[in-house]
LOMINU-524545 format. One line per field, with one value per residue (C-alpha): residue in one letter; x, y, z. Coordinates in steps of 0.5 Angstrom, whole numbers, always signed. Example, Ala and Ser with C-alpha at 12.3 -4.5 7.8 and 13.67 -1.06 7.14 Angstrom:
<sites>
resn	A|S .
c1	+25|+27 .
c2	-9|-2 .
c3	+16|+14 .
</sites>
This chain:
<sites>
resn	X|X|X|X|X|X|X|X|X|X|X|X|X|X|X|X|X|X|X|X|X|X|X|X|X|X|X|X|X|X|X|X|X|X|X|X|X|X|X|X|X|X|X|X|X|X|X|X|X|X|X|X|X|X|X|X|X|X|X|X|X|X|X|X|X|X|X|X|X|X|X|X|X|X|X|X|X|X|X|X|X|X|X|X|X|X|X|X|X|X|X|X|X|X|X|X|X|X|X|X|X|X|X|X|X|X|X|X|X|X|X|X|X|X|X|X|X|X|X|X|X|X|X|X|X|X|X|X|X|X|X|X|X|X|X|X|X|X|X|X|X|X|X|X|X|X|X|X|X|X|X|X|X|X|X|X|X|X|X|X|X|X|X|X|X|X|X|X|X|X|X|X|X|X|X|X|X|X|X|X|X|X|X|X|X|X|X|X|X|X|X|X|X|X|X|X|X|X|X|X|X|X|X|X|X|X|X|X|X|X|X|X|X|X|X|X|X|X|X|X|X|X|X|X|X|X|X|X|X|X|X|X|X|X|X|X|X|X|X|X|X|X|X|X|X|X|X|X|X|X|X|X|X|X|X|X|X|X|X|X|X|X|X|X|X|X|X|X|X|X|X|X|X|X|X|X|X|X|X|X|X|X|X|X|X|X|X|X|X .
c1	+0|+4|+1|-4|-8|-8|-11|-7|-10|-13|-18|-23|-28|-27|-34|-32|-35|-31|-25|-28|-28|-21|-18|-22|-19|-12|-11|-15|-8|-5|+0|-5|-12|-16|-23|-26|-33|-35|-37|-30|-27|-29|-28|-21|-19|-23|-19|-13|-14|-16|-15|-17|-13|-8|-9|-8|-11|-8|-15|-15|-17|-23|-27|-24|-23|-20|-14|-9|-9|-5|-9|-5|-7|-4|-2|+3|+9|+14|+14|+14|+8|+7|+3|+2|+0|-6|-6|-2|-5|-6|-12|-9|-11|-7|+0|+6|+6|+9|+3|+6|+13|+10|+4|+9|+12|+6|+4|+11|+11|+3|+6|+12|+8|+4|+10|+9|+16|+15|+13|+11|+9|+9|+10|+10|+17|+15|+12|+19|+17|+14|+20|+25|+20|+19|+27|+28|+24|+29|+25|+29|+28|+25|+23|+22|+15|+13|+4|+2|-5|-8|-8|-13|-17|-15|-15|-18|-12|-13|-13|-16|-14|-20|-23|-25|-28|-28|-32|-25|-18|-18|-17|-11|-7|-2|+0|-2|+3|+9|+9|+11|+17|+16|+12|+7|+6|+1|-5|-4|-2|-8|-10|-12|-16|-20|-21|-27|-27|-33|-30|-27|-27|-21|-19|-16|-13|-12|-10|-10|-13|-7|-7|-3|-5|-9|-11|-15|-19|-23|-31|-31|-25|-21|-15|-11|-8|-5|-3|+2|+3|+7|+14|+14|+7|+10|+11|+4|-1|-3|-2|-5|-12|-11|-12|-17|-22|-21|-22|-28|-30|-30|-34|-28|-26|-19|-15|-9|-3|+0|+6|+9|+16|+21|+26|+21|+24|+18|+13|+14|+16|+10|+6|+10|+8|+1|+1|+0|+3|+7|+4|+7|+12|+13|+18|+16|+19|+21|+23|+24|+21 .
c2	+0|+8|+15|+16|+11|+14|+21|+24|+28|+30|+27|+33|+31|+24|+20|+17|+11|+11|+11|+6|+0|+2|+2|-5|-8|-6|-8|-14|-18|-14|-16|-15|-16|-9|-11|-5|-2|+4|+7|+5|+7|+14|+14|+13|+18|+23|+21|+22|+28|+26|+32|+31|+37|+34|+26|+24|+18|+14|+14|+9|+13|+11|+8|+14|+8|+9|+5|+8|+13|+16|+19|+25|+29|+35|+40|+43|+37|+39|+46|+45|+45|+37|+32|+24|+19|+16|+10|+9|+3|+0|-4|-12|-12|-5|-7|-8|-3|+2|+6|+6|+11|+16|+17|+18|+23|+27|+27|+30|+35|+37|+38|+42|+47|+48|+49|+42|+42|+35|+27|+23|+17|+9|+2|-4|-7|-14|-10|-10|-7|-1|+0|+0|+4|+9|+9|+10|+17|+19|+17|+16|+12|+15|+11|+4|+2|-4|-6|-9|-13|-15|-23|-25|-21|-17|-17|-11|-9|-7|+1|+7|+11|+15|+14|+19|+18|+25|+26|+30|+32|+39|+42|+37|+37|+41|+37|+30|+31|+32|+24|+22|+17|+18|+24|+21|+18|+22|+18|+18|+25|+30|+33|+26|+25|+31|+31|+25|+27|+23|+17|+17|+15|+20|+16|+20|+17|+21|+21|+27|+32|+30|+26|+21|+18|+18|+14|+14|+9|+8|+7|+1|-2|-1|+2|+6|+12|+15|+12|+14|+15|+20|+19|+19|+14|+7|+1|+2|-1|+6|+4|-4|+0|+4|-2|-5|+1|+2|-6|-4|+2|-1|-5|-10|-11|-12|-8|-5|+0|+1|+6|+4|+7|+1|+6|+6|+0|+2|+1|-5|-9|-7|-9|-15|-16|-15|-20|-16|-20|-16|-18|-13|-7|-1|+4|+12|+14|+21|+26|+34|+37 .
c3	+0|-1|+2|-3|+1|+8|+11|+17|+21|+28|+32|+35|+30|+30|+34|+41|+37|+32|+37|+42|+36|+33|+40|+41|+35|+36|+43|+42|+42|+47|+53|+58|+57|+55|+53|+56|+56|+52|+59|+61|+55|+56|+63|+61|+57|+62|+67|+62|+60|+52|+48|+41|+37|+40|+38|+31|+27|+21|+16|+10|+4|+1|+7|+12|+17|+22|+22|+27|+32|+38|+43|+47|+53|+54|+61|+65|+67|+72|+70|+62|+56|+56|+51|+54|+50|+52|+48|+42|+36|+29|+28|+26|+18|+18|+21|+17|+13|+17|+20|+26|+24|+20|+24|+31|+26|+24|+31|+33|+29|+30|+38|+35|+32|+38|+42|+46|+51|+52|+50|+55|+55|+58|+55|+57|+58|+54|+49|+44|+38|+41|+45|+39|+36|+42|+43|+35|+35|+41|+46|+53|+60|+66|+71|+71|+74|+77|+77|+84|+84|+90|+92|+97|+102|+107|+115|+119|+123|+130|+131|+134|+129|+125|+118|+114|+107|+103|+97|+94|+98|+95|+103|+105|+98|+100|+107|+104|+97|+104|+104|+98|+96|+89|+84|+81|+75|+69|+70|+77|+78|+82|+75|+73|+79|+79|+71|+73|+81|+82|+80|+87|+94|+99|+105|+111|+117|+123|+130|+134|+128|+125|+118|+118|+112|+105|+100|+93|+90|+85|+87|+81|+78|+85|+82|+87|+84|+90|+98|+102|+110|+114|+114|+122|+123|+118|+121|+125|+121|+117|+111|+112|+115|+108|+104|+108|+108|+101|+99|+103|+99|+92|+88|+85|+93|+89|+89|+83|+84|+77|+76|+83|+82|+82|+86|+92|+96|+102|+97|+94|+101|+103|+98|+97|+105|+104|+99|+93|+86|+81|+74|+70|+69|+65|+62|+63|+57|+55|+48|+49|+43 .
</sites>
């Protein structure tokens, strides 16, 4: 197949229909399984920031089926004008013809003529073939994160501490954010919480007024985009009441931490105790623009 066969353009006044079933098909052999809901599709790309203007699609010419797609977010990142991809893929019928380069190189100059600072996007460490073309367009590592899914239930440990579940943590974020070992990652990040805020529960722990711990799950799915205890209150059984109550608030009762920075030793010995199993990891990848 040559050029003439294919239309590159945004995606602002592409359907959401048409964007669920091309991301269907190209990930219906992906590595981790990623056969969504049309409502979980756009709650996704709600809590990513999905900014079409942004995104770009390969079309098929004379059907204008589209057939490839990167769907970019685009906010302020660590100071600097940033676009995030959301998703990137090819539909099966339409693979092997290098759709993939000259589509990552129309995007790349779209976001250059919009005065984007910066690319960021993750891939799976298994998947080889995007990681060769990522690291070809001149993407570079990062971070490296490891993604933890809940084994069994969890006891109710023994406490006296407080509960509170908050509908957002707006009033809290400056003191909460001080008990980080690791920023983040974008689909993590408060910006992607407060894009869809109602899809959340907000778990405090306090002893004596003082927060001494908080959570973020998702009602549904149990995802946890954010948990972490102060750094003078560990090893008490904090964050062990954390997973309990937000096993308890989800509808799954089973919970997932994706982008756990591979760094961050405390985090993964505590998972790793609470009996949480590793089942996939990823690289943060970077390109300044």
């Amino acid at each position: 197949m040559n050029d003439e066969e294919y239309i590159y353009q945004t995606l602002e006044d592409v359907s959401m229909d048409i964007l669920y079933h091309a991301f269907l098909d190209a990930f219906s052999d992906y590595s981790v399984p990623m056969n969504l809901s049309f409502d979980d599709f756009q709650k996704m790309l709600r809590r990513r920031g999905f900014n079409g203007s942004c995104s770009v699609g390969v079309f098929e010419a004379e059907h204008h089926q589209l057939v490839g797609f990167i769907f970019n977010s685009q906010r302020e990142w660590n100071g600097k004008k940033s676009a995030y991809d959301l998703g990137t893929g090819v539909v099966l019928k339409y693979r092997q013809y290098g759709l993939s380069k000259k589509l990552f190189s129309y995007m790349i100059e779209l976001l250059k003529k919009n005065n984007i600072q910066q690319y960021i996007l993750e891939v799976i460490k298994d998947n080889v073939v995007a990681f060769s073309l990522y690291q070809k367009q001149g993407l570079i590592i990062e971070r490296e994160f490891d993604v933890y899914r809940q084994k069994n239930s969890l006891p109710m440990p023994k406490h006296e501490d407080i509960i509170v579940v908050k509908d957002n943590l707006q009033e809290e974020w400056n003191i909460i954010k001080t008990f980080w070992d690791f920023y983040p990652s974008w689909q993590n990040s408060m910006d992607s919480v407060l894009a869809s805020p109602t899809d959340f529960y907000y778990i405090l722990i306090k002893r004596n007024d003082s927060i001494i711990g908080y959570g973020i799950v998702d009602k549904q799915s149990g995802d946890v985009p954010q948990m972490a205890v102060h750094k003078d209150y560990r090893r008490e059984g904090i964050g062990s009441l954390l997973l309990k109550t937000m096993e308890e608030h989800c509808e799954s009762h089973v919970l997932k931490m994706v982008n756990v920075d591979t760094e961050c030793q405390s985090m993964k010995c505590f998972l790793e105790a609470m009996n949480f199993d590793k089942y996939s990891q990823q690289y943060e990848m970077k390109q300044d623009l």
